[in-house]
PDB file of the backbone (N, CA, C, O) and the ligand in Angstrom, with CONECT records:
HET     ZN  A 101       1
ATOM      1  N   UNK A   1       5.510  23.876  24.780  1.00  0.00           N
ATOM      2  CA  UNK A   1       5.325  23.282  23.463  1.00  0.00           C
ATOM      3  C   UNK A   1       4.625  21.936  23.577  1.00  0.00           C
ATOM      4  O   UNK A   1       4.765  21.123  24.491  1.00  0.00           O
ATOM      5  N   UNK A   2       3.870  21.831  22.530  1.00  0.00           N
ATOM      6  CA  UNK A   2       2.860  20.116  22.855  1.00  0.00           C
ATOM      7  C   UNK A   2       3.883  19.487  22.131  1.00  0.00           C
ATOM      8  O   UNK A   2       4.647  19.798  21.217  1.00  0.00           O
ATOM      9  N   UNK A   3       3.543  18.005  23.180  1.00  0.00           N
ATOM     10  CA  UNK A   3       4.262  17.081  22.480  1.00  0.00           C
ATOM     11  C   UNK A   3       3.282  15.744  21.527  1.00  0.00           C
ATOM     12  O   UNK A   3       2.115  15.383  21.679  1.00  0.00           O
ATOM     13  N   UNK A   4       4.185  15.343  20.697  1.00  0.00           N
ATOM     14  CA  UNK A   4       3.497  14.334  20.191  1.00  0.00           C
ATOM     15  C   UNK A   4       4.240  13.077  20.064  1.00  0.00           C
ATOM     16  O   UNK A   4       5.447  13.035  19.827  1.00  0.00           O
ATOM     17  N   UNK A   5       3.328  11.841  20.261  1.00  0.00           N
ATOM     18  CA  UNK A   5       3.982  10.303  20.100  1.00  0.00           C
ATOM     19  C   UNK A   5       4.737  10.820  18.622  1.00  0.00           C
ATOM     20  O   UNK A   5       4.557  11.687  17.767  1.00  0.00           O
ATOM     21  N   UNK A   6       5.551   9.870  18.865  1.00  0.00           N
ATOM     22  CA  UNK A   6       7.160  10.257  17.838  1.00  0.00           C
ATOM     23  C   UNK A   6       6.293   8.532  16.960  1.00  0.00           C
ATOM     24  O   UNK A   6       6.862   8.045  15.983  1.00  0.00           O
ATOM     25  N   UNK A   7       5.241   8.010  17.402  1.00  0.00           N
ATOM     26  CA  UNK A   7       5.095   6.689  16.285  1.00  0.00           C
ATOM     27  C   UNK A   7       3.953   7.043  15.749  1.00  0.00           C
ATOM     28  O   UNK A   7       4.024   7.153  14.525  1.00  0.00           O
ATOM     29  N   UNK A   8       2.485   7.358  16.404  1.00  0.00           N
ATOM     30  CA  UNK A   8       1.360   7.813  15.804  1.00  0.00           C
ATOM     31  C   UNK A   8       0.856   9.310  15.856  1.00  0.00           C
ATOM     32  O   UNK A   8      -0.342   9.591  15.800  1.00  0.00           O
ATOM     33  N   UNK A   9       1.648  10.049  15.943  1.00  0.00           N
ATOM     34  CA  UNK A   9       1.239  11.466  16.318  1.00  0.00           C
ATOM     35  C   UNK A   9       0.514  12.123  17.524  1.00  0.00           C
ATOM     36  O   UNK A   9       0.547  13.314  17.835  1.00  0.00           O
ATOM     37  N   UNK A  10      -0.256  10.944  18.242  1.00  0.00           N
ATOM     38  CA  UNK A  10      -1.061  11.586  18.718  1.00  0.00           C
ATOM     39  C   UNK A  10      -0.437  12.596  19.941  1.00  0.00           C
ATOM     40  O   UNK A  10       0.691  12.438  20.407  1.00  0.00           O
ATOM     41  N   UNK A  11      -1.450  13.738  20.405  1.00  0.00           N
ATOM     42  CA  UNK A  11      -0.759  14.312  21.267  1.00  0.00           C
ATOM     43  C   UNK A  11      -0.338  14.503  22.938  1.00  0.00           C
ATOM     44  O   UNK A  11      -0.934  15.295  23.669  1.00  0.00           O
ATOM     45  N   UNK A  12       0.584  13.793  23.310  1.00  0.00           N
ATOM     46  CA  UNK A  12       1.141  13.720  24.786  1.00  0.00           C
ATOM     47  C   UNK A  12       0.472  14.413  25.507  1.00  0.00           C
ATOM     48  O   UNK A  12       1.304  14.894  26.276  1.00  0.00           O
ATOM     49  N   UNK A  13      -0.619  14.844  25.816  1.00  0.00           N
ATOM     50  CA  UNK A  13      -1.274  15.877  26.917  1.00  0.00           C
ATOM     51  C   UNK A  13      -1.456  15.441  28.252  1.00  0.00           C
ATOM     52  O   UNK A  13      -1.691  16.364  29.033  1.00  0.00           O
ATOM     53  N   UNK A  14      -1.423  14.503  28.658  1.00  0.00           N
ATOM     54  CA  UNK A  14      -1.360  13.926  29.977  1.00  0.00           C
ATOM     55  C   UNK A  14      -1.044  12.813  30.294  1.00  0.00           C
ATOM     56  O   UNK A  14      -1.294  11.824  29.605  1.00  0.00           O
ATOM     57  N   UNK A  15      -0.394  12.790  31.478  1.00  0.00           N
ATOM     58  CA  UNK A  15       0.579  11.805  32.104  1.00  0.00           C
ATOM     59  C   UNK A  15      -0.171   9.685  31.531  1.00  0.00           C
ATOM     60  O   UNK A  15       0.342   8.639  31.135  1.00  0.00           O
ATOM     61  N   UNK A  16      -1.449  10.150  31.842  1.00  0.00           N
ATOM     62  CA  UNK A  16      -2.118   8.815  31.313  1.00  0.00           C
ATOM     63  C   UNK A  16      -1.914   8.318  30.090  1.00  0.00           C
ATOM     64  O   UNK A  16      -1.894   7.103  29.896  1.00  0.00           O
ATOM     65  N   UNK A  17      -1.767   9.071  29.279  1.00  0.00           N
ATOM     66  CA  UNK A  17      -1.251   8.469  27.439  1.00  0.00           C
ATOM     67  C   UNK A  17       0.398   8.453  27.343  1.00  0.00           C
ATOM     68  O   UNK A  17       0.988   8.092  26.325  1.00  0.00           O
ATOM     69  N   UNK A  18       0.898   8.789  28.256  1.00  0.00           N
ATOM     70  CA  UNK A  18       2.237   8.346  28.353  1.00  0.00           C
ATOM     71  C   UNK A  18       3.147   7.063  28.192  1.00  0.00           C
ATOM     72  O   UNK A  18       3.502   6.633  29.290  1.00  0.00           O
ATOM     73  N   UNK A  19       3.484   6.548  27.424  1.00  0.00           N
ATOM     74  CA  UNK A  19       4.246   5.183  27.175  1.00  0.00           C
ATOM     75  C   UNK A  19       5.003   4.652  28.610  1.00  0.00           C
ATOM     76  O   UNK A  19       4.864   5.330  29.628  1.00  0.00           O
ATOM     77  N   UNK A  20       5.511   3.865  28.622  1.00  0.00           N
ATOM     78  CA  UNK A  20       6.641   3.626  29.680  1.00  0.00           C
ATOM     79  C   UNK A  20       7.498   3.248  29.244  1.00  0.00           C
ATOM     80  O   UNK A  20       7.543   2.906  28.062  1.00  0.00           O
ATOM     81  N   UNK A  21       8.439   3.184  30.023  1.00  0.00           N
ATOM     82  CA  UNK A  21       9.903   3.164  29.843  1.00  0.00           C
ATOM     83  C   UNK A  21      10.121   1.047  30.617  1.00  0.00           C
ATOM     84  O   UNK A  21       9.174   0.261  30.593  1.00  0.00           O
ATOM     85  N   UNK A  22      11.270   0.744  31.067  1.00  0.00           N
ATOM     86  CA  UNK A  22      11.215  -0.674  31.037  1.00  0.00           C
ATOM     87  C   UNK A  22      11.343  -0.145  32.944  1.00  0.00           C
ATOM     88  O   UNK A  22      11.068  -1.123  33.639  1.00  0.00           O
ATOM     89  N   UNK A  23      11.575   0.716  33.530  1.00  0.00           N
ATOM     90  CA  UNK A  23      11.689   0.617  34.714  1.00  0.00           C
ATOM     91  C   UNK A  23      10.499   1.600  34.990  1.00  0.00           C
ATOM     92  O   UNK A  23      10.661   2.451  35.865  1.00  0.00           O
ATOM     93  N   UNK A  24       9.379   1.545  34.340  1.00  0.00           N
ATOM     94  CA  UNK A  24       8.091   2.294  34.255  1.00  0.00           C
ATOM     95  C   UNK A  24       8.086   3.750  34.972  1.00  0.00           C
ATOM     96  O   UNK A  24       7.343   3.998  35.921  1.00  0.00           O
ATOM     97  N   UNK A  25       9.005   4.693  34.411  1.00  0.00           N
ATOM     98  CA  UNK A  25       8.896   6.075  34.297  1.00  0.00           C
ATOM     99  C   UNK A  25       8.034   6.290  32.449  1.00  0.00           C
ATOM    100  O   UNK A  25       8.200   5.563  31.470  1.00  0.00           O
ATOM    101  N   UNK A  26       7.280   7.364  32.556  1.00  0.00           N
ATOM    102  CA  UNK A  26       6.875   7.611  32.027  1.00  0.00           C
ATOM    103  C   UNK A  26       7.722   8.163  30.566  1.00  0.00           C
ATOM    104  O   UNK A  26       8.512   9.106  30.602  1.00  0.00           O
ATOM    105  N   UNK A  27       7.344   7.272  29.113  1.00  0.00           N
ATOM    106  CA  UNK A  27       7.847   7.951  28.060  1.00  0.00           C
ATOM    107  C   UNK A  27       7.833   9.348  27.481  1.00  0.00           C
ATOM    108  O   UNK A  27       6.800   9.862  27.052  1.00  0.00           O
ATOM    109  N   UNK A  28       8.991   9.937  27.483  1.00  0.00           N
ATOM    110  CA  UNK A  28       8.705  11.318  26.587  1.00  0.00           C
ATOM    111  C   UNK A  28       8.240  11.680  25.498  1.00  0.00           C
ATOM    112  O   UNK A  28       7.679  12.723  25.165  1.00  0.00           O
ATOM    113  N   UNK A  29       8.545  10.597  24.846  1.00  0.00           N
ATOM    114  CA  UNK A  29       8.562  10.379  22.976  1.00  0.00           C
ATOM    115  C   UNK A  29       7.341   9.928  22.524  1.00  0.00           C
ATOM    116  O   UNK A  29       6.660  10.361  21.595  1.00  0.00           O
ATOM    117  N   UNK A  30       7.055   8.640  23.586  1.00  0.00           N
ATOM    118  CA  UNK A  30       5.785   7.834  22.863  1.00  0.00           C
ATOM    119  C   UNK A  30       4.521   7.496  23.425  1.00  0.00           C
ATOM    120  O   UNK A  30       4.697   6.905  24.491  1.00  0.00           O
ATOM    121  N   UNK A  31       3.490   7.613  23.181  1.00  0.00           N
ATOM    122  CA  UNK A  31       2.268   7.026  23.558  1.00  0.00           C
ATOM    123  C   UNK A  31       2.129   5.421  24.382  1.00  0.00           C
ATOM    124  O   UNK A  31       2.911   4.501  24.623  1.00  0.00           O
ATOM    125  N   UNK A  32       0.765   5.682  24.619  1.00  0.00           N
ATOM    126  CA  UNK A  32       0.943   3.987  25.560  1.00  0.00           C
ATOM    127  C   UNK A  32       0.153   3.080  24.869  1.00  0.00           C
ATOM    128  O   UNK A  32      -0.129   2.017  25.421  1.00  0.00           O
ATOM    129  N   UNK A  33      -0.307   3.360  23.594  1.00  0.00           N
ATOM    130  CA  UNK A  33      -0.722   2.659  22.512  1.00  0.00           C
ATOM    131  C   UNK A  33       0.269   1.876  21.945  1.00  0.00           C
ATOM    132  O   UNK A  33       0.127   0.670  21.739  1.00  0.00           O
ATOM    133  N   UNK A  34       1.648   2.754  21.584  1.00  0.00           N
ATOM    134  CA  UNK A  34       2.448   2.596  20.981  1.00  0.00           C
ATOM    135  C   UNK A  34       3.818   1.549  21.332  1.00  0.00           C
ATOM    136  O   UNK A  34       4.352   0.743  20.570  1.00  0.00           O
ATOM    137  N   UNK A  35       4.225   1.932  23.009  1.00  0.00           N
ATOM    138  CA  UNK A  35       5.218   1.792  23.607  1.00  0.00           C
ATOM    139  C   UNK A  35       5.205   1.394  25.002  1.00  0.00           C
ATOM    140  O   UNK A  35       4.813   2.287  25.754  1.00  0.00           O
ATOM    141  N   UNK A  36       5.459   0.527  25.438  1.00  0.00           N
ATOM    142  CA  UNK A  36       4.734   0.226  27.059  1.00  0.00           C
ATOM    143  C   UNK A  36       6.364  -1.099  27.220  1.00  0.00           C
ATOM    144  O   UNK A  36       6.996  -1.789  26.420  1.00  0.00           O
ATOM    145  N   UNK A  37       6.416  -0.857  28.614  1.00  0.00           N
ATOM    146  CA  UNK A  37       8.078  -1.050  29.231  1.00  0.00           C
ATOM    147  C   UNK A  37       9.019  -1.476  28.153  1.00  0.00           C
ATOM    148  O   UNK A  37       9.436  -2.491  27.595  1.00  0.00           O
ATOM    149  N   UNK A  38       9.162   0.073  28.147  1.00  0.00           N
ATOM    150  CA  UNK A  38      10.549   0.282  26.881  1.00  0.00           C
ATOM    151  C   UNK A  38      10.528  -0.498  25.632  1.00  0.00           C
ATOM    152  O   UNK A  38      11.643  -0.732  25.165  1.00  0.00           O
ATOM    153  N   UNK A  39       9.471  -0.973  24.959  1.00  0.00           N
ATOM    154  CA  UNK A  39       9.635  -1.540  23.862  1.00  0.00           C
ATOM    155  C   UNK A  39       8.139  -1.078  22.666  1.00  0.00           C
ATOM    156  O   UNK A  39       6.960  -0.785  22.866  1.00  0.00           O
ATOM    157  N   UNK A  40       8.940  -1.215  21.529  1.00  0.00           N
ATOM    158  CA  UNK A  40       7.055  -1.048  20.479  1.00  0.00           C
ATOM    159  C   UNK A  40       6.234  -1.741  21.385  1.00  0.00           C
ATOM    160  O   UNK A  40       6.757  -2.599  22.096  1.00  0.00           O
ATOM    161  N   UNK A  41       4.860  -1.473  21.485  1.00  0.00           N
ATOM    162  CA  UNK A  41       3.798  -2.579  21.073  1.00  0.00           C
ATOM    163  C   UNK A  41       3.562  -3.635  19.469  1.00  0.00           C
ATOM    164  O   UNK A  41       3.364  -4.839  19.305  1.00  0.00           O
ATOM    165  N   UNK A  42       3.638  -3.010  18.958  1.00  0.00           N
ATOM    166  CA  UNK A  42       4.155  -3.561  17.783  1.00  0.00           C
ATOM    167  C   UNK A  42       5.289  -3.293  16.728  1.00  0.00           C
ATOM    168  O   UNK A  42       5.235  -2.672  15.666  1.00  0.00           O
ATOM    169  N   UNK A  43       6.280  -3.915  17.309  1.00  0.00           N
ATOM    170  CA  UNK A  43       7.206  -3.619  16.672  1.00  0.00           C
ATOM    171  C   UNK A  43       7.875  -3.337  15.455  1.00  0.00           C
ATOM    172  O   UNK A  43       8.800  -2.603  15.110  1.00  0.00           O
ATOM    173  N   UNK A  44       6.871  -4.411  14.743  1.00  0.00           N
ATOM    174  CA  UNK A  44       7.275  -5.150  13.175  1.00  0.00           C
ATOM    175  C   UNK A  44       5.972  -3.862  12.373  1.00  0.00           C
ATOM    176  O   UNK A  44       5.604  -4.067  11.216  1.00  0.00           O
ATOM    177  N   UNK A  45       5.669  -3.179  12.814  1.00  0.00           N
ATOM    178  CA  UNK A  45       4.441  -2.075  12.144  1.00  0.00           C
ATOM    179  C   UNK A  45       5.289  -1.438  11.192  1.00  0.00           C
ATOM    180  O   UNK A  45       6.459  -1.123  11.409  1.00  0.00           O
ATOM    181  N   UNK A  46       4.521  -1.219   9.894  1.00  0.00           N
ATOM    182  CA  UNK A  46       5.357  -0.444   8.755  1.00  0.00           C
ATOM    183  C   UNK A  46       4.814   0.916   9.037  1.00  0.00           C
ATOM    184  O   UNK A  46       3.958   1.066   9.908  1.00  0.00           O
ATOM    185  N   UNK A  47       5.261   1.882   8.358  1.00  0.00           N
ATOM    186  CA  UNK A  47       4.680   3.488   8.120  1.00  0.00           C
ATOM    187  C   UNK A  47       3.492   3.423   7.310  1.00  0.00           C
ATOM    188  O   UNK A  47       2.625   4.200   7.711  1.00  0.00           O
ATOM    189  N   UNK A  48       3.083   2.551   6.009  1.00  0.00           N
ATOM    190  CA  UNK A  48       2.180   2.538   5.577  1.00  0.00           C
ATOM    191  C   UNK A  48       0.810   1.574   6.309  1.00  0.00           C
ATOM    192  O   UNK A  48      -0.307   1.319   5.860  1.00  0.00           O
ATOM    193  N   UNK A  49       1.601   1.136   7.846  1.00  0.00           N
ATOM    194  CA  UNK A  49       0.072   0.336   8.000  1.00  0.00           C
ATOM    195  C   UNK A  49      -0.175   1.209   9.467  1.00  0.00           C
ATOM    196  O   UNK A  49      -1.225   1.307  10.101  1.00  0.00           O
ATOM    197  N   UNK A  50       0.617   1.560   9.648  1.00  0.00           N
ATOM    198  CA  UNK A  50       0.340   3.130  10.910  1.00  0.00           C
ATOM    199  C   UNK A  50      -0.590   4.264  10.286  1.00  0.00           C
ATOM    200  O   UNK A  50      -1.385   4.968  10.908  1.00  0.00           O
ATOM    201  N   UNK A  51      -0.380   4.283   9.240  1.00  0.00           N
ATOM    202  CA  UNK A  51      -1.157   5.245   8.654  1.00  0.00           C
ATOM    203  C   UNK A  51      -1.899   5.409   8.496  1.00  0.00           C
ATOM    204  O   UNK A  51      -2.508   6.477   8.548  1.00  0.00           O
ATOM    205  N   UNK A  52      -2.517   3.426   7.949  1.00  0.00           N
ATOM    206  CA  UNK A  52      -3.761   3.489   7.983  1.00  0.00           C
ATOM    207  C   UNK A  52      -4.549   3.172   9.674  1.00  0.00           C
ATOM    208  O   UNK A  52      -5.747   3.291   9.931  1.00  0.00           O
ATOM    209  N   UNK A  53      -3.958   2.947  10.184  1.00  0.00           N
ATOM    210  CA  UNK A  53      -4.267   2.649  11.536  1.00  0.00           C
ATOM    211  C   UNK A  53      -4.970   3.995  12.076  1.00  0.00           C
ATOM    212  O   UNK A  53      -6.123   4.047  12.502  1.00  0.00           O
ATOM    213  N   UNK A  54      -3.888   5.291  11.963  1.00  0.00           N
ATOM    214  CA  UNK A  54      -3.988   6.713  12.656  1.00  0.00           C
ATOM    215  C   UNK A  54      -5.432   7.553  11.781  1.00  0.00           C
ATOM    216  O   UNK A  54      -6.151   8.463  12.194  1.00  0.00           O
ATOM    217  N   UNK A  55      -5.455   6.860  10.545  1.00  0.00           N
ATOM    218  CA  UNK A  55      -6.589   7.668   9.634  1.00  0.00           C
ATOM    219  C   UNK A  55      -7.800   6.806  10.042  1.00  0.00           C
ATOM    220  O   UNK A  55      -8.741   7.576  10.231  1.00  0.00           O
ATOM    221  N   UNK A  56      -8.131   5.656  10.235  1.00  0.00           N
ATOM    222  CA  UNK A  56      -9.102   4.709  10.447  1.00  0.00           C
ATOM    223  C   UNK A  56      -9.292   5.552  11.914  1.00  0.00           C
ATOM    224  O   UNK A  56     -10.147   6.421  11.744  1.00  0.00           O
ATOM    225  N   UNK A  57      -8.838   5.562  13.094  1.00  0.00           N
ATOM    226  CA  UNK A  57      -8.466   5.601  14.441  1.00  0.00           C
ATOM    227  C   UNK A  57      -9.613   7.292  14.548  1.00  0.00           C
ATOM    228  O   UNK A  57     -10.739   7.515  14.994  1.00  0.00           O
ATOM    229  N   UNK A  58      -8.602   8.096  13.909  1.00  0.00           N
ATOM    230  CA  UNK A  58      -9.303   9.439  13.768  1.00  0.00           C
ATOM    231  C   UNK A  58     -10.248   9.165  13.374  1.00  0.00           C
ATOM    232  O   UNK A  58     -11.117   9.292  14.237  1.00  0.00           O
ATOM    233  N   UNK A  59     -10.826   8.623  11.923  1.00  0.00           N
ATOM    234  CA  UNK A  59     -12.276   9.006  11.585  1.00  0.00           C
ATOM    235  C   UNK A  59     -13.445   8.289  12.472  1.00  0.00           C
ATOM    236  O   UNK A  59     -14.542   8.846  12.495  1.00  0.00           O
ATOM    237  N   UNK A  60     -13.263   7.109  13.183  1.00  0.00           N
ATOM    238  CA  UNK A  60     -13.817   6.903  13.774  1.00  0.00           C
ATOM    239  C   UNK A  60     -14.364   7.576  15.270  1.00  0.00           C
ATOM    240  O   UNK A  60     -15.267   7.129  15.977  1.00  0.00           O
ATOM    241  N   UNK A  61     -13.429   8.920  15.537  1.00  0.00           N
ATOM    242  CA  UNK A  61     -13.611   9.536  16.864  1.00  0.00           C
ATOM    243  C   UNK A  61     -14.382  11.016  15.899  1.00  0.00           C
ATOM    244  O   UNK A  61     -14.503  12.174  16.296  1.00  0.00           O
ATOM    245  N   UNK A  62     -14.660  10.613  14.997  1.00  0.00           N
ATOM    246  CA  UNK A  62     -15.664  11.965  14.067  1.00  0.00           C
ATOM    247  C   UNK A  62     -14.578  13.465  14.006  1.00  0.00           C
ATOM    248  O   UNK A  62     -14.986  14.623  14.090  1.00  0.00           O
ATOM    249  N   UNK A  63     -13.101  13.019  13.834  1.00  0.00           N
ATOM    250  CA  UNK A  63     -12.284  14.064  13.725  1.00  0.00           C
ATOM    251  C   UNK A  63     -12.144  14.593  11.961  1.00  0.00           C
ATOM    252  O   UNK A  63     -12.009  13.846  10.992  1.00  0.00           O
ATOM    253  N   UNK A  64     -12.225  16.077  11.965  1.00  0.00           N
ATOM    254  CA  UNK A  64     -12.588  16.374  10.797  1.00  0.00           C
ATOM    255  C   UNK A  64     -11.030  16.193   9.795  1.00  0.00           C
ATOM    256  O   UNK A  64      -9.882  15.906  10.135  1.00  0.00           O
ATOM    257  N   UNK A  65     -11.549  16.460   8.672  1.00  0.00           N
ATOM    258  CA  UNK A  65     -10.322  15.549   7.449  1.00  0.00           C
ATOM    259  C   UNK A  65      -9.464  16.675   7.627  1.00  0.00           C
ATOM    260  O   UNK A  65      -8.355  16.157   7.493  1.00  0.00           O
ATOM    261  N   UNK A  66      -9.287  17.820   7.831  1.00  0.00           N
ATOM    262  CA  UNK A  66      -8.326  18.295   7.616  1.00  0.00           C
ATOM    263  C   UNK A  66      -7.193  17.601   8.921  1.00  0.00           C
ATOM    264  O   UNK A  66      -6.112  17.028   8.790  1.00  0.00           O
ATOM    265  N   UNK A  67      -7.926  17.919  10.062  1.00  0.00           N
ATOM    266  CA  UNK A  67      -6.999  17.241  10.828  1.00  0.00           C
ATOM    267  C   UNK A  67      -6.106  16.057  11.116  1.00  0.00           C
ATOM    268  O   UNK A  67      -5.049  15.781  11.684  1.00  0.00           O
ATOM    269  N   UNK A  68      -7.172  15.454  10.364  1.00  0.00           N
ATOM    270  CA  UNK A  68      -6.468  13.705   9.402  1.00  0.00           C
ATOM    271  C   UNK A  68      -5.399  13.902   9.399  1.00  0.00           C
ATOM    272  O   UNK A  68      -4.613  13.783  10.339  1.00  0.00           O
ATOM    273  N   UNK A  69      -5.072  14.451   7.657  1.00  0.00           N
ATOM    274  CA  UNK A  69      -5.150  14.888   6.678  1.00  0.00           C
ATOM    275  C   UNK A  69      -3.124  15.021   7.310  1.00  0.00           C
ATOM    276  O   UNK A  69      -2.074  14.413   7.105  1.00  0.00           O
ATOM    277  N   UNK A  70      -3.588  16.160   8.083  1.00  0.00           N
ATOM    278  CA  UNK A  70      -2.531  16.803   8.925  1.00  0.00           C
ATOM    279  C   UNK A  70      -1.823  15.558   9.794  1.00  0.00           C
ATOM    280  O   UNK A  70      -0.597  15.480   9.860  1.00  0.00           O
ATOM    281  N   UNK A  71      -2.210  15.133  10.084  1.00  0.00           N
ATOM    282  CA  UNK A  71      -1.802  13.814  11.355  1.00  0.00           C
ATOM    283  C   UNK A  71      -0.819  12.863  10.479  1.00  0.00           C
ATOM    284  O   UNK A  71       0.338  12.497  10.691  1.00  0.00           O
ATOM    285  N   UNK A  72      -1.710  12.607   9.427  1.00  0.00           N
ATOM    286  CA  UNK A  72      -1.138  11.767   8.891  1.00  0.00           C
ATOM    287  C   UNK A  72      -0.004  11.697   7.996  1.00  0.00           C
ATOM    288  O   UNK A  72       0.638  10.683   7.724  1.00  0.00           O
ATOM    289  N   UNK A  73       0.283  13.500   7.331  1.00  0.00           N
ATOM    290  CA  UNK A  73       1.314  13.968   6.886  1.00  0.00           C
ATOM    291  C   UNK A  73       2.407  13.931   7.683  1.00  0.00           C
ATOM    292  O   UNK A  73       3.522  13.652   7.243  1.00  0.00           O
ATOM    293  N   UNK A  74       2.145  14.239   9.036  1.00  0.00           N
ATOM    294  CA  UNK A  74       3.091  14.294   9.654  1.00  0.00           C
ATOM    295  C   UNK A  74       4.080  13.245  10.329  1.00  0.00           C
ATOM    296  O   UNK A  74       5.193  13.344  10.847  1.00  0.00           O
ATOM    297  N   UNK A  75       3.091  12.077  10.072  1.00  0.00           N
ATOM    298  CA  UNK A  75       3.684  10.167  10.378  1.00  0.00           C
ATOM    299  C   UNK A  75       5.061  10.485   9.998  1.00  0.00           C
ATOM    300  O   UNK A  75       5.750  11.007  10.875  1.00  0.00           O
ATOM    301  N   UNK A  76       5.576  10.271   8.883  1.00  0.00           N
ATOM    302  CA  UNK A  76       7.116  10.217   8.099  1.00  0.00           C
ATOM    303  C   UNK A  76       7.796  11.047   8.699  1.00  0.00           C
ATOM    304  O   UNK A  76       8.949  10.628   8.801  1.00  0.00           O
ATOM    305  N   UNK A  77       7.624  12.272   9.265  1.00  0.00           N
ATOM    306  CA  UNK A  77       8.494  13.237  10.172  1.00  0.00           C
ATOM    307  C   UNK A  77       8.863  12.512  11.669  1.00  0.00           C
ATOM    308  O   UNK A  77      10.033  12.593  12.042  1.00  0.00           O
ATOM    309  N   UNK A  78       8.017  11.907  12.406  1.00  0.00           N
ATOM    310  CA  UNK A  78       7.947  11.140  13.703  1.00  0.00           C
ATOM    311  C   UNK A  78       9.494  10.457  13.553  1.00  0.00           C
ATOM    312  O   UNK A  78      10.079  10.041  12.553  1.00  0.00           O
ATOM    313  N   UNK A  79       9.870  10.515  14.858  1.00  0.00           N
ATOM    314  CA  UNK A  79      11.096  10.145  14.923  1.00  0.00           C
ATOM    315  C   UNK A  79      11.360   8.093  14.836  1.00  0.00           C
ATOM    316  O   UNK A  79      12.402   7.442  14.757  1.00  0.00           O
ATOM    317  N   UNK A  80      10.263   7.757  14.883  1.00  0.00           N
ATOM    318  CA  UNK A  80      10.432   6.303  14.537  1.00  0.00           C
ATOM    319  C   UNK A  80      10.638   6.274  12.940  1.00  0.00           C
ATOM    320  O   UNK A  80      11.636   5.733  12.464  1.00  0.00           O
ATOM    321  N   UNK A  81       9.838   6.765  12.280  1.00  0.00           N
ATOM    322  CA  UNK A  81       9.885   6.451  10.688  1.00  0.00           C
ATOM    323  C   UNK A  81      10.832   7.261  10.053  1.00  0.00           C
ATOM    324  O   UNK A  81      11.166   6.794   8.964  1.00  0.00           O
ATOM    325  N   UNK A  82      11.272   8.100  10.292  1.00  0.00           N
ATOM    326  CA  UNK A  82      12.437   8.973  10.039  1.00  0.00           C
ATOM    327  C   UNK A  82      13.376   7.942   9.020  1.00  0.00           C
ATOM    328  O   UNK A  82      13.685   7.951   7.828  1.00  0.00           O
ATOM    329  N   UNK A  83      13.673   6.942  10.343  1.00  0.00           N
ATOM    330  CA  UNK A  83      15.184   6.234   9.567  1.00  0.00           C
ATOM    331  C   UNK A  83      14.464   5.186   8.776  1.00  0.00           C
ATOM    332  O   UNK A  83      15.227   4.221   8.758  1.00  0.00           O
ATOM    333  N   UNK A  84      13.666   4.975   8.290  1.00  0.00           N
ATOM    334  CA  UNK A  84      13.024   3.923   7.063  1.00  0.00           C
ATOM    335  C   UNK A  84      13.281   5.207   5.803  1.00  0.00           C
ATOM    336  O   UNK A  84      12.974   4.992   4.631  1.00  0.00           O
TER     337      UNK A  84
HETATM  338 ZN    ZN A 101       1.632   6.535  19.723  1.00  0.00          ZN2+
END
């Protein structure tokens, strides 16, 4: 099953986009955008400015809108924004 960062969706496919942990094993949950020795990168980030972050982020790599679209629906499910 693919995994995805639990903060911006994107998808876990190799060990290199992997977050770290604080004794630098590799994160399960989160990206290394996101999460780097056991803590946010930005912590204080709302759901509505991730969002625009992940939609800006995509269109600039020429990813088509549905896939957006999709990415970005799926932010509020991610296990960080869950409890907001
Ligand atoms: Zn991430």
């Amino acid at each position: 099953m693919q995994k995805f960062c639990q903060s911006c969706s994107m998808p876990l496919d190799n060990a290199g986009i992997m977050g770290t942990e604080k004794d630098g094993t590799p994160s399960q949950e989160y990206c290394i955008y996101c999460y780097q020795n056991g803590a946010f990168v930005a912590p204080d980030m709302t759901l509505p400015e991730m969002t625009t972050i992940v939609k800006r982020e995509m269109e600039k790599r020429n990813i088509d809108a549905g896939t957006i679209s999709m990415a970005v629906s799926s932010l509020p499910h991610r296990k960080r924004w869950k409890a907001q």
